[in-house]
C-alpha positions in Angstrom: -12.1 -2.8 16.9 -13.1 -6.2 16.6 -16.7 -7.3 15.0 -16.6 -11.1 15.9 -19.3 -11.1 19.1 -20.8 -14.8 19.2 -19.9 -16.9 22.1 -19.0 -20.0 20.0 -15.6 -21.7 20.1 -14.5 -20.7 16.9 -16.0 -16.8 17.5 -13.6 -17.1 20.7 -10.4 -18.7 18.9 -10.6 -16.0 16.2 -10.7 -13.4 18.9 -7.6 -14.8 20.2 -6.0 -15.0 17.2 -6.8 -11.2 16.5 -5.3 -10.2 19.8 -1.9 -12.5 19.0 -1.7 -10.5 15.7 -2.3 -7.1 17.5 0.1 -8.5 20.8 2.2 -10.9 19.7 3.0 -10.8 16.3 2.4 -6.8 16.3 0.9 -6.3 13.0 -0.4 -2.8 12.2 -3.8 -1.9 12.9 -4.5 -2.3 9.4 -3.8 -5.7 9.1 -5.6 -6.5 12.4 -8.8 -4.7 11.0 -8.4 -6.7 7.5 -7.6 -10.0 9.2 -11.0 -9.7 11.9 -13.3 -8.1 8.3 -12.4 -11.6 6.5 -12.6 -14.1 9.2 -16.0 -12.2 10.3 -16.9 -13.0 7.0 -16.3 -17.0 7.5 -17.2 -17.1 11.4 -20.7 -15.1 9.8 -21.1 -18.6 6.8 -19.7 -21.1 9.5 -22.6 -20.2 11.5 -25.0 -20.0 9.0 -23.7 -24.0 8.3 -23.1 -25.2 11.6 -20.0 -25.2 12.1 -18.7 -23.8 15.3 -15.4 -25.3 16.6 -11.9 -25.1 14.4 -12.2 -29.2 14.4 -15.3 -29.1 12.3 -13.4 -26.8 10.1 -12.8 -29.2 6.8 -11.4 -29.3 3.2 -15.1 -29.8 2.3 -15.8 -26.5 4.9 -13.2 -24.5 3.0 -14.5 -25.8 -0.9 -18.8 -24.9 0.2 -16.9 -21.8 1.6 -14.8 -20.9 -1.0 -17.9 -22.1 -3.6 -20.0 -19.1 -1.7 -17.8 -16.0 -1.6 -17.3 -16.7 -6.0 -21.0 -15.9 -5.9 -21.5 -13.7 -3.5 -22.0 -10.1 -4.4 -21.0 -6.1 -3.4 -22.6 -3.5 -4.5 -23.9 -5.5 -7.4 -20.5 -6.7 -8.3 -18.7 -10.4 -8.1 -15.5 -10.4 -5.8 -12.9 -10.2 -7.4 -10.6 -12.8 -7.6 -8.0 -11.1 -5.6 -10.5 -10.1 -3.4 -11.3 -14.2 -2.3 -7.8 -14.7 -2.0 -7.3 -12.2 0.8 -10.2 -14.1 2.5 -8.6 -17.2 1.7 -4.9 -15.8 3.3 -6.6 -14.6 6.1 -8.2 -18.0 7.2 -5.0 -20.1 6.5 -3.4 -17.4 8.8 -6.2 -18.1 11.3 -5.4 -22.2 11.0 -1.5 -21.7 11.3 -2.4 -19.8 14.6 -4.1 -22.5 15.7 -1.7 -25.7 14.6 0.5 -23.5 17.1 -1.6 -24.1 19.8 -2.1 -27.6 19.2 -5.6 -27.3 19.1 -7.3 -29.7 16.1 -8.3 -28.6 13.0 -7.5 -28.5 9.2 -3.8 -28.1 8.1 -3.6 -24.4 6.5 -1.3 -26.3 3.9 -4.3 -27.9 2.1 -5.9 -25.0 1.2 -4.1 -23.4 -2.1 -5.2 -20.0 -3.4 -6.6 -19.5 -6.6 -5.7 -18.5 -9.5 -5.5 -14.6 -10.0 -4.9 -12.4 -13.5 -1.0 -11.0 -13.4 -1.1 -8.1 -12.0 0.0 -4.7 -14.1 1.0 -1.3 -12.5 0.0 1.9 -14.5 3.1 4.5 -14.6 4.2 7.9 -16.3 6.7 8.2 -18.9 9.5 10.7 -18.0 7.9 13.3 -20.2 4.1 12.6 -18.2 6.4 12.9 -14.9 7.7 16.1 -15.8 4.9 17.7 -17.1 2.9 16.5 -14.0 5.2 18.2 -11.9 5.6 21.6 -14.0 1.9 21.8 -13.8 1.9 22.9 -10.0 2.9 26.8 -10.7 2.1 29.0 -8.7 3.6 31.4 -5.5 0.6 30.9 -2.8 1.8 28.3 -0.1 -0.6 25.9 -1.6 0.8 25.7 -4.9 4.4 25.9 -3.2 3.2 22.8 -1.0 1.6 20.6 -4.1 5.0 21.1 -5.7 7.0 19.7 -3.0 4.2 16.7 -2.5 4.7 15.7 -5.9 8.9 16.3 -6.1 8.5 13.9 -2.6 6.6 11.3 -3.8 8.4 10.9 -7.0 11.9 10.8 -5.8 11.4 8.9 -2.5 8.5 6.3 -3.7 6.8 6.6 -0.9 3.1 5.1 -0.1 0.4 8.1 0.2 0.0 6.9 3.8 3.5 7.1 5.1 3.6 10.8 3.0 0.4 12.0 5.3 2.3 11.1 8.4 5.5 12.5 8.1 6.4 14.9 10.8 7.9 18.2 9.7 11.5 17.1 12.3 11.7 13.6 10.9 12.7 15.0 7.3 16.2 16.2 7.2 16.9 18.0 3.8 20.8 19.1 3.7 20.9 15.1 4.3 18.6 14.4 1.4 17.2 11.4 3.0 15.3 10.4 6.5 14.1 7.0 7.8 9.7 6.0 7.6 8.4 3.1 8.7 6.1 1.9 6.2 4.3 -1.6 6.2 4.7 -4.1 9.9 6.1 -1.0 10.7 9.3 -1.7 9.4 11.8 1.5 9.4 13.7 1.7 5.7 15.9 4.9 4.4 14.7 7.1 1.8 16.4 9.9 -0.7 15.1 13.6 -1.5 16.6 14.2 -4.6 18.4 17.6 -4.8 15.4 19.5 -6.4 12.7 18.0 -3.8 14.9 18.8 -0.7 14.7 22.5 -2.6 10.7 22.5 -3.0 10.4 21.4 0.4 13.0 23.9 2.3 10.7 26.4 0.3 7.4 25.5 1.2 8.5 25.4 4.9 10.3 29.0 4.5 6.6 30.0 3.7 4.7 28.7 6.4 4.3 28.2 10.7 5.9 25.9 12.4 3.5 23.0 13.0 4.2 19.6 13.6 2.3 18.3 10.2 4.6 18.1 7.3 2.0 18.4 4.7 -1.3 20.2 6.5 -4.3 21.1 4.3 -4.2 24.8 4.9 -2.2 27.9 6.4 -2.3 28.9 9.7 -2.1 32.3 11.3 0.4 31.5 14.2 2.3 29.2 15.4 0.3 25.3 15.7 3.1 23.6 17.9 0.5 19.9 17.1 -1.6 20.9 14.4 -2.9 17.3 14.1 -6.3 18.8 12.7 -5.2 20.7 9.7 -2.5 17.3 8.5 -3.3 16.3 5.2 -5.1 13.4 4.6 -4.8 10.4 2.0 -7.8 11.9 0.3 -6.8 15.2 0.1 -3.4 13.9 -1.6 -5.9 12.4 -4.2 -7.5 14.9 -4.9 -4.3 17.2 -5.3 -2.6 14.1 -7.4 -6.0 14.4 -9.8 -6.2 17.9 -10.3 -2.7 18.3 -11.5 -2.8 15.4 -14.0 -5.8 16.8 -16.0 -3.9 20.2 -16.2 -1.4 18.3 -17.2 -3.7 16.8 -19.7 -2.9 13.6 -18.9 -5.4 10.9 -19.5 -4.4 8.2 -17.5 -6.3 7.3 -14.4 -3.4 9.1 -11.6 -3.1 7.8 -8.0 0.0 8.7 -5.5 0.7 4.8 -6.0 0.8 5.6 -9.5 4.0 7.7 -9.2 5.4 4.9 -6.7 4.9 2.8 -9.8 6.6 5.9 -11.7 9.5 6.1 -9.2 10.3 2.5 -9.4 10.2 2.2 -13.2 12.2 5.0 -13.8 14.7 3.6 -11.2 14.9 0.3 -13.4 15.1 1.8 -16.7 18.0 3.3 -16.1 20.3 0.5 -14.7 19.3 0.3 -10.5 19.4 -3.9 -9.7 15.9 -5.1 -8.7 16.9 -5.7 -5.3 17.8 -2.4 -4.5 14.5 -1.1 -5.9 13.0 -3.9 -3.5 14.6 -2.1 -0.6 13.8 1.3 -1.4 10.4 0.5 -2.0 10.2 -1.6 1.4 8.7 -4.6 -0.4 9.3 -7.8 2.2 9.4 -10.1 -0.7 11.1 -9.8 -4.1 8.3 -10.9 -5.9 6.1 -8.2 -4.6 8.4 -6.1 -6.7 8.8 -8.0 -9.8 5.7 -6.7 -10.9 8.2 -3.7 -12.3 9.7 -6.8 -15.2 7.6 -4.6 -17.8 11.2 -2.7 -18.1 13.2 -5.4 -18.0 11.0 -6.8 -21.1 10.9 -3.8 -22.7 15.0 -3.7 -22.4 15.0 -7.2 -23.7 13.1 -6.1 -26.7 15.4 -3.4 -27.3 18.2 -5.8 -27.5 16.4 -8.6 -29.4 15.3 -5.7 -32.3 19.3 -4.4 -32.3 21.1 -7.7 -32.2 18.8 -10.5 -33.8 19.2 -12.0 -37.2 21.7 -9.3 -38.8 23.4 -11.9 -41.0 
């Protein structure tokens, strides 16, 4: 898993530090592999300067560091400001780790992150929703299946990844609502409205048991695992895309794109912030914030009805 290999002291504290996020602080695999991709990254420059213990690690370090990966280059493109930041998170991470362990080097709460653009999320209307959704007609199992994928994704907000790995015993439908565990593995509850719970119930009527929720084609008999036909994150893509453009809808459509749709529709009509951030699973409350489009265009609503009508 891990791509640090040099036998300096840093190479060897960042290797310890990997295995404390994988052992100790258990952090998906995901963040382990983004965590080791960034500080391989630094360990790669602080070699290339010299520097090869945490104590030689300075603000100065950081600044030429920081100087060099806002001119560096991928696939003929500058990072992105967002992009430097996670390299930036990673190494403070990397410096807390070691402050824990008493072992010398800069404090992680010198270095700040930069400046970033405010985010936006892209969502559907209600009328993009449904017309996304009525555009996956059809009685094959396929078209039965795409149905339900889109009905589950809009009413539960889930991520495409936690989708691809539901099992088909983990989703109760006469409950309308089953437990995932989405990011640090947390667990959090989420709903099946009445019509998805429907789409779903249908689609399973039509198809073999297999252990897959949502698998990528139909078997003859019976697949007790099937592990090799589940659908992947890709393939959700791809199903996503080809039902927005017979849709006819122009904007650029990603599952997180009706996770965006899920939450805004929750907050247009009335559901408190914090129960969005729970639904969604977001660990902080500004992560989910980024949804106060509504809440402006609600505050606009009431500025055009009640101001100046002297």
């Amino acid at each position: 898993m891990q791509t640090v290999t040099t036998d300096s002291s840093l190479a060897r504290r960042i290797r310890e530090f990997l295995e404390y996020c994988e052992v100790e602080k258990q952090h998906s695999p995901l963040t382990v592999r983004n965590y080791d991709h960034y500080l391989s990254r630094f360990l790669a420059w602080a070699d290339a300067h010299e520097v090869t213990s945490p104590e030689q690690i300075t603000i100065d370090t950081v600044r030429q560091y920081r100087l060099w990966l806002n001119r560096i280059s991928e696939r003929g493109e500058s990072l992105k400001r967002i992009t430097q930041n996670y390299h930036v998170i990673a190494l403070r991470a990397f410096l807390k780790y070691l402050a824990k362990r008493d072992i010398a080097t800069l404090e992680a709460s010198k270095i700040e992150l930069g400046k970033t653009e405010g985010r936006t999320v892209e969502f559907l209307t209600h009328q993009e929703v449904q017309r996304l959704r009525q555009a996956a007609t059809g009685h094959t199992v396929s078209a039965i299946r795409d149905r339900a994928i889109l009905e589950v994704l809009f009413s539960t907000g889930l991520r495409v990844s936690e989708l691809t790995s539901l099992d088909t015993d983990q989703v109760n439908t006469e409950r309308g609502e089953f437990m995932v565990r989405g990011k640090g593995d947390k667990p959090r509850l989420v709903f099946l409205s009445r019509e998805a719970a429907e789409w779903l119930e249908t689609y399973l009527s039509k198809r073999v048991a297999m252990k897959p929720l949502f698998t990528r084609s139909v078997a003859l008999k019976e697949e007790p695992d099937g592990e090799d036909l589940r659908l992947t994150p890709r393939s959700i893509q791809r199903i996503i895309k080809k039902y927005s453009a017979k849709a006819g809808i122009v904007k650029d459509i990603t599952p997180h794109t009706l996770r965006h749709s899920f939450a805004t529709d929750l907050l247009h009509n009335g559901a408190d912030i914090r129960s969005v951030q729970q639904m969604l699973g977001h660990a902080s409350i500004t992560t989910t914030q980024v949804y106060t489009h509504v809440t402006n265009q609600q505050l606009r609503d009431v500025h055009k009805q009640f101001h100046d009508k002297a």
